[in-house]
C-alpha positions in Angstrom: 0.0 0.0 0.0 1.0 3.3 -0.2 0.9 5.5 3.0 1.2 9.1 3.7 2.4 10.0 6.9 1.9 13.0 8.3 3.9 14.4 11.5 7.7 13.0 11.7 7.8 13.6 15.4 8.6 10.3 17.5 5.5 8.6 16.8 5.5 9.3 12.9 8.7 8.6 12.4 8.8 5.1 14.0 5.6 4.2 12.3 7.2 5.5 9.1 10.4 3.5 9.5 8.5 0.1 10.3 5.7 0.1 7.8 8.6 0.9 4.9 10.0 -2.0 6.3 7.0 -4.4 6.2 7.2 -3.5 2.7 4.7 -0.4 2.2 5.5 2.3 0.0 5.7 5.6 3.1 5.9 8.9 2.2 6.2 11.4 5.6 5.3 14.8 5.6 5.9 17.5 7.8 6.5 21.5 7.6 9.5 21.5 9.7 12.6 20.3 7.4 14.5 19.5 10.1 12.7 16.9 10.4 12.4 16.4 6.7 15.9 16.6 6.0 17.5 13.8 8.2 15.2 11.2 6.6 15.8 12.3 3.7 19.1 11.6 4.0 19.5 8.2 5.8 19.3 9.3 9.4 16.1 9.5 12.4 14.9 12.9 13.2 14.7 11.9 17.4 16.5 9.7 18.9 15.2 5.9 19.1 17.5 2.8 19.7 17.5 1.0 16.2 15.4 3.7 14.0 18.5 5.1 12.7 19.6 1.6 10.9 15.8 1.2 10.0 15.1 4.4 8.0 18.3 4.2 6.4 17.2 0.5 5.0 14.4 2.1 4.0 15.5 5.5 2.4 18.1 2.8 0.4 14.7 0.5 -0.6 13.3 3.3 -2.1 10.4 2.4 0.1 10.9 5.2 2.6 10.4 9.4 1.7 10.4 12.2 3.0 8.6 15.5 2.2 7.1 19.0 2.7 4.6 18.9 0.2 1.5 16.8 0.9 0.8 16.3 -2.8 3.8 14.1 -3.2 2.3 11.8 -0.6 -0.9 11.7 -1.6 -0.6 10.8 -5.1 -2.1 7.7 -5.5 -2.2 6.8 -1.6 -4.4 4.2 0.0 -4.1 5.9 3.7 -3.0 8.3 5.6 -1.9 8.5 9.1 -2.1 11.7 11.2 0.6 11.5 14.1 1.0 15.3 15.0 1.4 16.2 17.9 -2.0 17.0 20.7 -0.6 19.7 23.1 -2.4 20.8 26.0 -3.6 24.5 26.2 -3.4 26.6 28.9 -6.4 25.7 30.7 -5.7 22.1 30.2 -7.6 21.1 27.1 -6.3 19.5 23.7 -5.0 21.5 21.2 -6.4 20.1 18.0 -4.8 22.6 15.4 -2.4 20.7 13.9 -5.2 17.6 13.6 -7.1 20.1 11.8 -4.6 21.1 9.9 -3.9 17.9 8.5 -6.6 17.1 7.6 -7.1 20.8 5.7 -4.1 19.9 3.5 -4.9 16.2 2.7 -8.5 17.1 1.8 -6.7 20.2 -0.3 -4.4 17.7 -2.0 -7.3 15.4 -2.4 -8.2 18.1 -5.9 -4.8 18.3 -7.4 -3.4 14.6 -6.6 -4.4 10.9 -8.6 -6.5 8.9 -6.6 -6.0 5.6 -5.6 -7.1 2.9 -7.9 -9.4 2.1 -5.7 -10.9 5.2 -5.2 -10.9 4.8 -1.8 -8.5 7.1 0.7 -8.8 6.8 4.6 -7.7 9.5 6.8 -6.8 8.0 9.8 -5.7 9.9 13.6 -2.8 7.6 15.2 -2.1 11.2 18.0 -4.2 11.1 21.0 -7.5 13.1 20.6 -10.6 13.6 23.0 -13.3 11.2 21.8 -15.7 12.9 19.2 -12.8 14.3 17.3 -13.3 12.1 14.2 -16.6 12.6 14.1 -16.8 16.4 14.8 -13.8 17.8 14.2 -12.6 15.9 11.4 -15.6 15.0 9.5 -15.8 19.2 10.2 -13.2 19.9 8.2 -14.0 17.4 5.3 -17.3 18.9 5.4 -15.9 22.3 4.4 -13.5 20.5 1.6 -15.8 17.9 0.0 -14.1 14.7 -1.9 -13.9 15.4 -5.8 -15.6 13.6 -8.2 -14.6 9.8 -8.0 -13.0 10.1 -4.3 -14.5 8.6 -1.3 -12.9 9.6 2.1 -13.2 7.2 5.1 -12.2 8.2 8.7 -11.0 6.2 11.8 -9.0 6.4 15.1 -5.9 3.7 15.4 -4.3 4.8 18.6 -0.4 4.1 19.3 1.6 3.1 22.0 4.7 4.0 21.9 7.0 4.1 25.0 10.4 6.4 24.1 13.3 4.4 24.4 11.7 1.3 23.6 9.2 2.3 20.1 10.3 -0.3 17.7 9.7 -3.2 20.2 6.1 -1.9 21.0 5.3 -1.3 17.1 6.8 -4.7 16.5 5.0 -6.1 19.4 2.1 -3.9 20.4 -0.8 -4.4 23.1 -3.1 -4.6 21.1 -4.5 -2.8 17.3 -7.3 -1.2 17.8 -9.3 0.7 14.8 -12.4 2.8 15.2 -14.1 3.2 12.4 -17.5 3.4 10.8 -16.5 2.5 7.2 -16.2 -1.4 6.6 -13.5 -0.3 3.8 -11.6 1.4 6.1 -11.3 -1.9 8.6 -10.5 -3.8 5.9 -7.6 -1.8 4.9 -6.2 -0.9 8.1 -6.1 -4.8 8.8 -3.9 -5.5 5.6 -1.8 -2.7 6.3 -0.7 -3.7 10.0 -1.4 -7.2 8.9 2.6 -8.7 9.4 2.0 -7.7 13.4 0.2 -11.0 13.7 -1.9 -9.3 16.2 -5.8 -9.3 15.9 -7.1 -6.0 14.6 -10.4 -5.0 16.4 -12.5 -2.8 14.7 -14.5 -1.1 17.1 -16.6 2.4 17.7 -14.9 5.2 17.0 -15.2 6.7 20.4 -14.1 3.8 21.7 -10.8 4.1 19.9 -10.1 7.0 21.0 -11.2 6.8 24.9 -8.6 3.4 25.2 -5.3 5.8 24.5 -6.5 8.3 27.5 -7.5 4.7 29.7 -4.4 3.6 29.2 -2.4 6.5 30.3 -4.3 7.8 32.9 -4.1 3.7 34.3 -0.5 3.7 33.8 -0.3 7.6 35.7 -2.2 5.8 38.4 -0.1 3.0 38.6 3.1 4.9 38.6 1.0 7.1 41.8 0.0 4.1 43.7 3.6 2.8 43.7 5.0 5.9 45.1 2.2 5.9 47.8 2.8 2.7 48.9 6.2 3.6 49.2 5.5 6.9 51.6 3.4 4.8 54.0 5.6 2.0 54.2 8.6 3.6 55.2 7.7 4.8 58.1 7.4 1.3 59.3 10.8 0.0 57.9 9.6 -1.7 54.9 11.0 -1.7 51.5 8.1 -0.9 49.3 10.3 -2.5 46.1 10.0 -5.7 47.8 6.2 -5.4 48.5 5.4 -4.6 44.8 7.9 -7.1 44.2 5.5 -9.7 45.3 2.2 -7.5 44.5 2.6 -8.0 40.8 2.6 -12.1 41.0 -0.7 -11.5 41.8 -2.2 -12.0 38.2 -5.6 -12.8 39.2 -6.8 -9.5 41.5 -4.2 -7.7 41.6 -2.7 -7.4 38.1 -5.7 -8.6 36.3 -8.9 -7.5 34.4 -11.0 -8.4 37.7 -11.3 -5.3 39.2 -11.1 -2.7 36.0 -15.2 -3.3 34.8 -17.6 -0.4 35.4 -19.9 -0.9 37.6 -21.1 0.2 41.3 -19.4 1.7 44.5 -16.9 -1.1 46.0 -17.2 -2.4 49.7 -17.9 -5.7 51.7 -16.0 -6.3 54.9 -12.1 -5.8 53.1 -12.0 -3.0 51.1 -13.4 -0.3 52.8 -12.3 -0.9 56.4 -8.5 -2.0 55.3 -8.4 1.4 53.0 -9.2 3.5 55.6 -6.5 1.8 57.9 -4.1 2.7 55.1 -5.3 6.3 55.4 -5.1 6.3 59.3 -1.4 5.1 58.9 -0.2 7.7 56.9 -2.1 10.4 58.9 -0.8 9.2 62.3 2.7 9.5 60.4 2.2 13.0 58.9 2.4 11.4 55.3 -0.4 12.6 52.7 -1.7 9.7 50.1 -4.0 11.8 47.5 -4.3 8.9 45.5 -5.9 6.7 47.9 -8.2 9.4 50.1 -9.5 9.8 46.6 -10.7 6.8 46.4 -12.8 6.8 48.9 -13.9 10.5 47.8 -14.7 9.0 43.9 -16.3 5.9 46.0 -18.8 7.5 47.7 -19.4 9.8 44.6 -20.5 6.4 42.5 -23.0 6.2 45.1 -24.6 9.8 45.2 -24.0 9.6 41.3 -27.2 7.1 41.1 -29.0 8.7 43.5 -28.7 11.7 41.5 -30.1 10.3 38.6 -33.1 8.5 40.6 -34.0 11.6 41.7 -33.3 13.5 38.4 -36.8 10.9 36.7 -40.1 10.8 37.8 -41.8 8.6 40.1 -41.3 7.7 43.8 -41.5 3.8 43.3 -37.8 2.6 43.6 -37.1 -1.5 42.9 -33.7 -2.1 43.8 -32.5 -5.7 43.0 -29.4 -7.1 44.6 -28.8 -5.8 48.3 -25.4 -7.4 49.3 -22.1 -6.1 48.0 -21.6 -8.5 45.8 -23.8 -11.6 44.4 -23.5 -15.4 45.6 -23.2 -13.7 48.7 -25.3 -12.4 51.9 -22.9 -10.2 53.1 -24.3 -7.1 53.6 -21.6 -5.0 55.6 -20.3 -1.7 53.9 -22.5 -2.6 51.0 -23.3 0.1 48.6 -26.4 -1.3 47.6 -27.7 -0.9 51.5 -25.9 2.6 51.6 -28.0 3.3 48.6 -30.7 1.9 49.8 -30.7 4.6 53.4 -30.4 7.4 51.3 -33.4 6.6 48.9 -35.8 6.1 51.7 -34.4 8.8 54.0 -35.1 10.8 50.6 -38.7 9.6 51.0 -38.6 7.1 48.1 -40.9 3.8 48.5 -38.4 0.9 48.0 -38.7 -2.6 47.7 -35.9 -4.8 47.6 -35.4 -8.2 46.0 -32.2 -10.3 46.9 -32.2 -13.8 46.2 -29.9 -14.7 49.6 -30.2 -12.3 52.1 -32.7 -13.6 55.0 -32.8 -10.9 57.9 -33.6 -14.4 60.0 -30.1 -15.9 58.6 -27.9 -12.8 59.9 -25.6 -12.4 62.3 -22.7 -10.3 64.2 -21.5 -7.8 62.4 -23.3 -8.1 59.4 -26.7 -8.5 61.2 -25.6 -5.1 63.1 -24.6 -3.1 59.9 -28.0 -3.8 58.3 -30.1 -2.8 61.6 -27.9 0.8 61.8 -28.6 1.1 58.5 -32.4 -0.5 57.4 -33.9 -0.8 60.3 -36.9 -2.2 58.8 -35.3 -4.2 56.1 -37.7 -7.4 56.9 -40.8 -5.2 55.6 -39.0 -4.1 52.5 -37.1 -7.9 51.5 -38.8 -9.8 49.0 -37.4 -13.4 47.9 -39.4 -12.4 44.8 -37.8 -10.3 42.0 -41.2 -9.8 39.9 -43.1 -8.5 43.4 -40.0 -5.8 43.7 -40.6 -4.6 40.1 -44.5 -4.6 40.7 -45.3 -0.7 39.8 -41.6 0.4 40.2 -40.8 3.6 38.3 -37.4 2.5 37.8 -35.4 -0.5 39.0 -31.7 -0.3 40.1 -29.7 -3.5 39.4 -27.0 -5.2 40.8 -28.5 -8.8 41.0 -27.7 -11.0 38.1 -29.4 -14.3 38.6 -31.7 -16.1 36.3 -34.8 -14.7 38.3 -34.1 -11.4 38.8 -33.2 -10.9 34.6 -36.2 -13.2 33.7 -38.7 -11.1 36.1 -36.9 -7.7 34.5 -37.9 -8.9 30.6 -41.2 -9.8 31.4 -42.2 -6.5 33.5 -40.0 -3.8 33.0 -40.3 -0.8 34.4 -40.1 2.7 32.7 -36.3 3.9 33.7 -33.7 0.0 35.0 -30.2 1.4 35.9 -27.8 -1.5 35.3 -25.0 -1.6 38.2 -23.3 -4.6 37.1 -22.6 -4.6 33.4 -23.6 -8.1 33.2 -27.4 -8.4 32.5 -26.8 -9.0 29.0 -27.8 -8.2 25.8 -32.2 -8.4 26.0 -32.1 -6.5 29.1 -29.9 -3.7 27.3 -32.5 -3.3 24.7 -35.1 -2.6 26.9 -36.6 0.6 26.9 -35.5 2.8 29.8 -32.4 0.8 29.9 -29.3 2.8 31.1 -26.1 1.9 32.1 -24.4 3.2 35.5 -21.7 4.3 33.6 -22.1 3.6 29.5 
């Protein structure tokens, strides 16, 4: 294929190098000739372990150019890749110029240049953008500078990630390919062109796309926080923190795993809460601030009000909530968000009824029995064994529980607004009317 590249920063440069070496025809193009320049003559424009050697083995292919004018790279080209760069403005927003310019000059070119023989050219962001940027700002810009006659112009988000210092590995070897797209063509394309990775490429929404790059980051920013946290509290009790996250990351089914990372509800349950607010107490009794971790509890407790919110926001004062312990195949009700939500619905004067398929009031004991009676005092008038009594004239039903019963009672009477806490009620439920996510 033949590929336009456009930004020779870090990003374009490495995906220049190692697409001319899969054996694609790249052309990169950028207004600064100092960046120009050093391909064109055999050399990287940043530094990068091995990108040196691989753009001169390009540049000697012939597979490998460089330029300042976008009609060179657009004759005749199957796709191009925007990798400019995405600064942040002053106030702390992306700075989408230099997309925008991009774009402007490919759609420019798109008059003056042959088109592919296909007839098909895809314009395609690889720099990290806000989600909605393909579909408002660039389809903005292609709106003002229509395709000519014979030219149809596909868009889609394939976010990178590249690490400095280590770029051609993670081309070479990435996490994943990820395209957002709505044009089938453009899939299809994007999968032959990264096609020698050998890694599956998803084609997925468009926002979706362009979400996973600012995940990703603000994960790894997390991560790098967390570490560094752990670190403050722990010394102050003589422990090396490098050999506690030594032994943390063997821990590939919590701890470094997907279990945790699916939207949902508040956590809670007997652990979490109470051992995170020892953590906290630690580092206060030792003068040692943990941001990270006092937000958690802070964005915890804002899940909660979050639903309340939006129960409050809709009509109606009949309130089903199904699933009452913190977590199902369980009656353990102690620091449960459903029960938290619970207390403030009815203290808001809401009628509730609750349906849990484990939870007996008879059944509980210590602690747990305790929690509940501080917090529903009257939970044996409001319990129900009986999903489809719960939903029976509810104006909206708040859903945690995931059982055959409670799903099967939800299809056949469902109620004007269900807010799904779980993510895991499937696909019928979804299409309800009324349906909403917690947080999708």
């Amino acid at each position: 294929m033949k590929v336009a590249v456009f930004g020779l920063g870090y990003v374009g440069s490495v995906t220049a190098a190692c697409l001319a070496a899969a054996g694609h025809e790249v052309w990169g193009v950028d207004v600064d000739t100092a960046k120009v320049g050093p391909i064109t003559e055999g050399h990287s424009p940043v530094v990068e372990p091995g990108l040196d050697e691989l753009v001169a083995a390009g540049v000697t292919s012939g597979r490998l150019h460089a330029t300042t004018d976008p009609r060179l790279a657009l004759e005749r080209a199957d796709v191009s890749l925007i990798c400019v760069g995405t600064p942040s403005t002053a106030a702390g927003s992306t700075d989408l110029t230099y997309i925008k310019r991009a774009v402007r000059d490919i759609a420019e070119a798109a008059h003056v240049v042959s088109p592919p023989e296909s007839g098909f050219h895809s314009i395609v962001i690889r720099s990290t953008v806000p989600p909605g940027t393909v579909d408002e700002v660039v389809a903005g810009v292609l709106a003002e500078l229509p395709a000519p006659a014979g030219l149809t112009i596909g868009t889609a988000m394939c976010p990178e990630f590249l690490r400095e210092g280590s770029g051609l590995a993670d081309f070479y070897e990435p996490p994943f390919v990820v395209v957002g797209t709505q044009y089938p063509t453009v899939g299809a394309q994007l999968t032959e062109l990264f096609g020698f990775l050998n890694v599956e490429v998803q084609v997925v929404d468009v926002r979706t796309a362009e979400a996973l790059k600012y995940a990703c980051n603000a994960f790894h920013a997390t991560k790098v926080s967390f570490a560094n946290e752990m670190g403050r509290i722990f010394r102050n009790y003589g422990v090396d923190s490098r050999e506690v996250m030594r032994l943390f990351v063997q821990d590939t089914s919590l701890n470094i795993s997907p279990y945790y990372l699916k939207p949902g509800f508040a956590f809670g349950g007997s652990c979490l809460p109470k051992d995170l607010r020892s953590v906290l107490h630690l580092a206060r009794v030792n003068d040692t601030e943990l941001p990270l971790l006092a937000g958690t509890l802070a964005t915890n407790e804002r899940t909660v009000s979050d639903v309340v919110d939006r129960v409050i926001a809709g009509p109606g004062r009949e309130v089903a909530l199904l699933g009452l312990s913190f977590k199902v195949s369980t009656d353990d009700l102690r620091e449960s968000p459903n029960v938290e939500l619970a207390e403030r619905l009815i203290g808001k004067g809401y009628n509730l009824r609750i349906y849990d398929a484990i939870v007996n009031p008879a059944r509980l004991v210590g602690a747990n029995l305790r929690h509940v009676e501080s917090k529903l005092p009257h939970l044996q008038r409001v319990l129900t064994d009986d999903p489809a009594a719960a939903l029976r004239g509810a104006d909206v039903a708040l859903v945690s529980a995931t059982d055959p019963a409670a799903v099967e009672a939800l299809l056949a009477t469902p109620p004007a607004r269900t807010i799904d806490l779980s993510g895991r009620l499937g696909a019928d439920v979804e299409a309800l009317p009324g349906y909403e996510g917690v947080g999708w």
